[in-house]
C-alpha positions as CSV (number, residue, x, y, z in Angstrom):
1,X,11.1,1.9,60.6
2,X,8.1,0.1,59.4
3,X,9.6,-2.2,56.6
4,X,7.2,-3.9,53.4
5,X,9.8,-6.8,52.7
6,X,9.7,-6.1,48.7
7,X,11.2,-9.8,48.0
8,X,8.1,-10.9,46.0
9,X,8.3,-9.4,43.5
10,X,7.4,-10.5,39.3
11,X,10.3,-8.8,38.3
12,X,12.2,-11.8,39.7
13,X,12.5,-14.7,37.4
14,X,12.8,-17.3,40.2
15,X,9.0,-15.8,41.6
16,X,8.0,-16.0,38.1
17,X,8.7,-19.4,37.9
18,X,7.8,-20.5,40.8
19,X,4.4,-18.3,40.3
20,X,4.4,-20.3,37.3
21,X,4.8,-24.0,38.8
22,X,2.2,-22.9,42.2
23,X,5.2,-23.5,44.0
24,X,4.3,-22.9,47.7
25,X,7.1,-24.0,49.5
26,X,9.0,-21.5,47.8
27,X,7.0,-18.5,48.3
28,X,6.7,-19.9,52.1
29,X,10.4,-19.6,52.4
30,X,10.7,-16.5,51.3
31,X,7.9,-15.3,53.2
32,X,9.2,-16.4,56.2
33,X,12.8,-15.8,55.5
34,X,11.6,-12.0,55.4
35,X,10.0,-11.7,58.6
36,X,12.5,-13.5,60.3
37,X,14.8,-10.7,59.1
38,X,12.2,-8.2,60.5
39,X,9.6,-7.3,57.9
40,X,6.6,-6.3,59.3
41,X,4.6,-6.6,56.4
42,X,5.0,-8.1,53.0
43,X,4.6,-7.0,49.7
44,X,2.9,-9.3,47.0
45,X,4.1,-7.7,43.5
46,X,2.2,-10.2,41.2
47,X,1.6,-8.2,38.0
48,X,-2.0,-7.4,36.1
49,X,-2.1,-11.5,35.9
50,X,-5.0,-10.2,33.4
51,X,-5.8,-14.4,33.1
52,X,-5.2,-16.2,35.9
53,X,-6.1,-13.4,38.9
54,X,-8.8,-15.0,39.9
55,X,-7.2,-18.1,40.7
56,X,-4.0,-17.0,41.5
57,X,-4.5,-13.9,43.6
58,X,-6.1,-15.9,46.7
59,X,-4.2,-18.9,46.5
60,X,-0.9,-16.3,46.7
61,X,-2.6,-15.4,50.3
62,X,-3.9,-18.9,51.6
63,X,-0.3,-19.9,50.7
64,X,1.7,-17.0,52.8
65,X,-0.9,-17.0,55.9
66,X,-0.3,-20.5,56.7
67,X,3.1,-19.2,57.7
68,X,2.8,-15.8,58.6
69,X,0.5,-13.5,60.8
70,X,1.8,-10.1,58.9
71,X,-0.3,-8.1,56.9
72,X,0.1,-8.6,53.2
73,X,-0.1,-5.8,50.4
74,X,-1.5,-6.2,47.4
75,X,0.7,-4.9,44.6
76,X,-1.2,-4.8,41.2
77,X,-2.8,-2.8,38.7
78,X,-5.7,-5.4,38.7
79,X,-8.6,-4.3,40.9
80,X,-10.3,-7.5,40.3
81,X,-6.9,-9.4,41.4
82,X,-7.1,-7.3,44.6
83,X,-10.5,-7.7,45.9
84,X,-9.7,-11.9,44.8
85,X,-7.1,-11.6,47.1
86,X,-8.8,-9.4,49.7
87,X,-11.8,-11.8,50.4
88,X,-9.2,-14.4,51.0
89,X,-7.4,-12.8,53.7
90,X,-8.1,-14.2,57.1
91,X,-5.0,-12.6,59.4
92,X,-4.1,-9.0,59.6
93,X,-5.2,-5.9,58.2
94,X,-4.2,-6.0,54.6
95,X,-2.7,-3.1,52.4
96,X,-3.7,-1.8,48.9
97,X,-0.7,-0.7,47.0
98,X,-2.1,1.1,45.2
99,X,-4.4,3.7,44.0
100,X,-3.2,6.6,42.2
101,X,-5.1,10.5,41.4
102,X,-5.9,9.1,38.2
103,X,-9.6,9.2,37.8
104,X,-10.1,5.7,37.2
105,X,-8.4,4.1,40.2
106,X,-9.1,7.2,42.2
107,X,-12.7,6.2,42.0
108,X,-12.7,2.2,42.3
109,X,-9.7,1.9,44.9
110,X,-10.7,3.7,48.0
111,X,-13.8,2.5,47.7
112,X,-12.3,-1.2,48.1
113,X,-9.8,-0.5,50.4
114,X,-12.8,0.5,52.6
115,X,-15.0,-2.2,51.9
116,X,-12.7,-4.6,52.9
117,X,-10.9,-2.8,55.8
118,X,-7.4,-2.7,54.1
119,X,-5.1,0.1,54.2
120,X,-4.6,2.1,51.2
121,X,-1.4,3.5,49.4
122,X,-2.1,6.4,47.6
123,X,0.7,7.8,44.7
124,X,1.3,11.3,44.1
125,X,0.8,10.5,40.4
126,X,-1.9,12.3,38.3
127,X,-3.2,11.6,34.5
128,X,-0.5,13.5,33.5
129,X,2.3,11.3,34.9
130,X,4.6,11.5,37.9
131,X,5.4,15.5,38.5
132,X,9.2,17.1,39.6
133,X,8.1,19.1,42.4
134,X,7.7,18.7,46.0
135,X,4.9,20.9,45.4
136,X,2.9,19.7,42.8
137,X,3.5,16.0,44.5
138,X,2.0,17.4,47.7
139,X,-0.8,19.1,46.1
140,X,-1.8,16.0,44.6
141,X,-2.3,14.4,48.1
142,X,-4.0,17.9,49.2
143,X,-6.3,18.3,46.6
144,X,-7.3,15.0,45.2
145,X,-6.2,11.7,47.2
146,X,-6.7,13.0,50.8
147,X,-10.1,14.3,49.7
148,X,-11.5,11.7,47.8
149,X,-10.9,9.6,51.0
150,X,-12.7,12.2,53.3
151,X,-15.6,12.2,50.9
152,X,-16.3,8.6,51.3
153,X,-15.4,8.5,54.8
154,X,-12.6,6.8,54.6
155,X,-9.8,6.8,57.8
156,X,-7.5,9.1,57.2
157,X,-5.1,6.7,59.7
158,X,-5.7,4.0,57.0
159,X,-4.2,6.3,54.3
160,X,-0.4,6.0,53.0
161,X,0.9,8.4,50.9
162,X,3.6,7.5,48.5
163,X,5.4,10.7,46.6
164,X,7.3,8.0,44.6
165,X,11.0,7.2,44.8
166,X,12.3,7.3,40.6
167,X,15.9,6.6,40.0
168,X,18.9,8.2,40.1
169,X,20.4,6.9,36.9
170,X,17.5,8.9,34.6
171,X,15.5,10.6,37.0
172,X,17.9,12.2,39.3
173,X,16.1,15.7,39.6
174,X,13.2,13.9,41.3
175,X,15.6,12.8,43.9
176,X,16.0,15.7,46.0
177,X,12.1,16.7,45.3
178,X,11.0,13.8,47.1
179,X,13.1,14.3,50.5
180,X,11.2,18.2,50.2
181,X,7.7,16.3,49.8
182,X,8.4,13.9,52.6
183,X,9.2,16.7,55.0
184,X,6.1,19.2,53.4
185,X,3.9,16.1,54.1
186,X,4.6,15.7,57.5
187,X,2.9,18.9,58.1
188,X,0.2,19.1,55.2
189,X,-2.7,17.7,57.1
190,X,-3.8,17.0,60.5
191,X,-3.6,14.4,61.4
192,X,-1.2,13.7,58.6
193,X,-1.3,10.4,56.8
194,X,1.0,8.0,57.0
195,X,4.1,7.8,54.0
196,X,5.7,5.0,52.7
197,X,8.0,4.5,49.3
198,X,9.2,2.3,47.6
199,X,13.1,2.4,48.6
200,X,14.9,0.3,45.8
201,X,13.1,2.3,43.2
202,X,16.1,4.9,43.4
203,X,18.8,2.2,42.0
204,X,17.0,0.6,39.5
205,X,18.6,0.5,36.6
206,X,22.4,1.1,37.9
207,X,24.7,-1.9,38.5
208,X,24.5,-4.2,41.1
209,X,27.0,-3.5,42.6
210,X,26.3,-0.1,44.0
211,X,22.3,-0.5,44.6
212,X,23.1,-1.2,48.4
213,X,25.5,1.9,49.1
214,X,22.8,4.2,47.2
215,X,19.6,2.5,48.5
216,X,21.4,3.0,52.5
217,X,22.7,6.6,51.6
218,X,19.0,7.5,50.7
219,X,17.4,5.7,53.2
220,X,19.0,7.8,55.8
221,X,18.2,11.0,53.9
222,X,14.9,10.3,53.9
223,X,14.2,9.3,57.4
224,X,15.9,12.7,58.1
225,X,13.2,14.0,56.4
226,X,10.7,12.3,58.5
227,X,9.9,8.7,56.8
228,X,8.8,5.9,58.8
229,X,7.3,3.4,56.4
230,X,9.3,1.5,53.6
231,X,8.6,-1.3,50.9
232,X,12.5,-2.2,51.0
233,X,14.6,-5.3,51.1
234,X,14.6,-7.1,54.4
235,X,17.6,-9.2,54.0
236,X,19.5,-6.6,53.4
237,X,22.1,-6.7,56.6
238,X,23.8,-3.2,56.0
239,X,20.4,-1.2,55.2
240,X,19.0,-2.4,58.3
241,X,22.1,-1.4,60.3
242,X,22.1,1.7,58.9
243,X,18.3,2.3,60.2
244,X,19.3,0.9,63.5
245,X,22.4,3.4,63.7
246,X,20.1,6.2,63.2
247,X,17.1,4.9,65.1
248,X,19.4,4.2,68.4
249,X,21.6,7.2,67.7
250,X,24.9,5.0,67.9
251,X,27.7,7.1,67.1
252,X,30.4,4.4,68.1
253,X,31.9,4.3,64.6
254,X,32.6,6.8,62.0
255,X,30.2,5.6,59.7
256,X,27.8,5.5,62.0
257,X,28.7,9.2,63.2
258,X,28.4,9.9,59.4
259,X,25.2,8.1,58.9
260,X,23.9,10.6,62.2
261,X,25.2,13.6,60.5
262,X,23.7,13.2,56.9
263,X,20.2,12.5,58.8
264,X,20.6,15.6,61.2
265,X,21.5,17.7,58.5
266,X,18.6,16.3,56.6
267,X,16.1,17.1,59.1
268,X,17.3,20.1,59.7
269,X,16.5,21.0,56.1
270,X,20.7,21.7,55.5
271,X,22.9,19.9,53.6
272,X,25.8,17.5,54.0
273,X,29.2,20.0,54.1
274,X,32.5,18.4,53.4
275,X,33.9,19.1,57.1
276,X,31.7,16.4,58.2
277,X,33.4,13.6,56.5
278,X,36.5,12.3,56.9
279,X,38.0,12.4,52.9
280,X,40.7,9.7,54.1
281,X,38.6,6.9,54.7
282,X,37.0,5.4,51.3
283,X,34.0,4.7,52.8
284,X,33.1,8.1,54.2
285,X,33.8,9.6,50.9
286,X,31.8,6.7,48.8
287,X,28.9,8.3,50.8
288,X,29.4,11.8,50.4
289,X,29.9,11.4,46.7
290,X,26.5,9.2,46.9
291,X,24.8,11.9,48.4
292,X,26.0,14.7,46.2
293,X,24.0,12.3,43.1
294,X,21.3,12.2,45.4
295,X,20.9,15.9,45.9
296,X,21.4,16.0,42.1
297,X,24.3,18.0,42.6
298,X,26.9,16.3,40.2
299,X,25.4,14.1,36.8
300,X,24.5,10.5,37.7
301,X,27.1,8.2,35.7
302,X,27.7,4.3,36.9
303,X,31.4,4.7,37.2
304,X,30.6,8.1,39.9
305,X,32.6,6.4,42.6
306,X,35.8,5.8,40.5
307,X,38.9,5.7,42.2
308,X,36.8,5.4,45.9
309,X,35.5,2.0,44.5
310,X,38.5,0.7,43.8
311,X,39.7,2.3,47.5
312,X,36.8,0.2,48.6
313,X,37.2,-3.3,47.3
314,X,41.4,-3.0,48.0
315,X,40.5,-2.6,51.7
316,X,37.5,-5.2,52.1
């Protein structure tokens, strides 16, 4: 699994103040504090920064490369703010993150992505908004991002298609539409493009306390469905065992063999069945009643876990 370390990120008040202060040591910390925990790439959510782009875009990336060699993405609405900070990069290939079908950034975008040599994340996300579907995402990459890049010769292997992760608490019908569009993706072109998403995005919004146990459940849905590429959280010690479980097929613990199973079934287009989790241990059933939220099977509410939470924190 190809992980974007998501940590910063606007939405965090320490990076906004330390955004705000040009504090460099801090963003160096973090920066390395992400690859260290095996980010291969990191993700630079600054906002529009409609005043200060043009200062603060470039001295973002002369800050992170003097302590890491991975590519950086650019995460911003501004296309001035990204070419700023693309004619600063001297290290790896960089990312755009992103354009989108709208016809705005569907024209500007690609065109700067190849200009510079960066590689491009593309949304499935037309005028009209995001759509439901699996289908109508994937025939937004078919008809309108994957072509616009072929007409201005743009690498295809450069191109990273995003069908967008929404959350479950609000959004939970788009859940199961995006583990369709993954695995419809995989086959849509040849060669297919690369696709990423952006992995937290599905527990915004619900408390803290279960954002790891639905952002791991997920994760392993999806890369049943086929995903490889992920702006996610790094530092996150249990969603990285979880990828490692499934990636080195270690089926030494029940969780683990759990973890195996919900991607098998995944990939095998099936779902999760109850004889495949032990009901006794809290755990086991904390993820089955995660996925059946994730396949929108039973309404979203914060307390869904109920008396399995309380199973859970007795025995930790």
């Amino acid at each position: 699994m190809y992980i974007i370390g998501e940590n910063i990120h606007i939405i965090s008040q320490r990076v906004k103040d330390a955004l705000k202060e040009r504090d460099a040591k801090f963003f160096q910390e973090l920066a390395v504090k992400q690859v260290e925990a095996g980010a291969q790439a990191l993700d630079l959510n600054l906002g529009p920064r409609k005043k200060d782009w043009e200062e603060v875009f470039p001295w973002m990336v002369k800050t992170i490369e003097a302590v890491v060699d991975v590519p950086l993405s650019f995460d911003t609405t501004n296309v001035d703010g990204m070419e700023a900070g693309l004619k600063a990069v001297t290290k790896a290939q960089p990312i755009l993150n992103s354009t989108s079908a709208e016809p705005e950034r569907l024209e500007k975008v690609p065109l700067l992505a190849k200009k510079y040599n960066a590689k491009l994340i593309a949304l499935t996300m037309a005028k009209s908004g995001i759509p439901v579907s699996a289908d109508e995402r994937v025939a937004i990459a078919l008809e309108q991002l994957i072509p616009r890049c072929l007409e201005i010769d743009f690498p295809i292997e450069d191109l990273i298609i995003d069908p967008l992760v929404l959350t479950v608490s609000g959004c939970q019908e788009y859940c199961p539409e995006l583990i369709t569009a993954i695995h419809t993706l995989k086959y849509a072109w040849d060669p297919p493009p690369a696709i990423s998403v952006g992995l937290s995005n599905v527990s915004n919004a619900v408390p803290s306390h279960n954002r790891p146990l639905i952002n791991r459940v997920y994760c392993a849905m999806l890369m049943g469905a086929g995903l490889q590429m992920m702006i996610a959280n790094p530092l996150d010690e249990k969603l990285k065992e979880t990828i490692r479980i499934i990636e080195e097929r270690d089926d030494s613990t029940p969780v683990g063999r759990l973890y195996l199973k919900l991607h098998d079934r995944v990939a095998a287009m099936e779902e999760l069945q109850p004889e495949d989790v032990d009901m006794s241990d809290p755990e086991q059933v904390a993820i089955w009643k995660t996925v059946q939220i994730l396949l929108n099977k039973v309404i979203y509410a914060d307390g869904y876990l109920g008396e399995t939470e309380a199973a859970l924190q007795a025995a930790s």
